[in-house]
N, C-alpha and C positions, 0 to 999 in steps of 0.2 A: 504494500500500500504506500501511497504518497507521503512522507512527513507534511503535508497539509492537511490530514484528514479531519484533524483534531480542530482546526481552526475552520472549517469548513461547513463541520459539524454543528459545530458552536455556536454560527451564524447563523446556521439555518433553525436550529432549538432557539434562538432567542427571536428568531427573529418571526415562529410559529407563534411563541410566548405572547410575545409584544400587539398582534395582526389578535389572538385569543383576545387578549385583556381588552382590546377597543371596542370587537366584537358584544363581549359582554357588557362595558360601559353602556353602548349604544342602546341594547335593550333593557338595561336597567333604566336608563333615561326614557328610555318609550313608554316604557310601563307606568313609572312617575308623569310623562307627561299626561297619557292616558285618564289616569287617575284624579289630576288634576282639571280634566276636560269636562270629568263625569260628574266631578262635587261643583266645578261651576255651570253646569246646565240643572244640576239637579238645585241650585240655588236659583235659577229661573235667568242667568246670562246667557244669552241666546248667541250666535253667528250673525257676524253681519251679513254674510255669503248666506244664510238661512232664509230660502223665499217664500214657508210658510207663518212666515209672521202676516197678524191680521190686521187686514186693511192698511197696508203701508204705500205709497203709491210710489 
């Protein structure tokens, strides 16, 4: 084997690590943002992009 193996390796484990950990960020953050969506509609804050709101012209 190459005396690079080691270093080669290294890189690509961290750099699996690294590409894992944002992946998970991301859907931790989706979930919280989620979550967030659901307690302010269930408080009655509507979308503006929302086109059944009534009688808005």
């Amino acid at each position: 084997m190459s005396p690079h193996v080691l270093y080669v390796t290294a890189a690509y484990a961290i750099t699996a690590v690294v590409l894992a950990g944002l992946i998970g960020w991301i859907l931790i953050d989706q979930r919280a943002r989620k979550r967030e969506l659901a307690e302010l509609e269930a408080a009655g804050v509507r979308r503006r992009s929302d086109k059944t709101g009534a009688g808005k012209p």
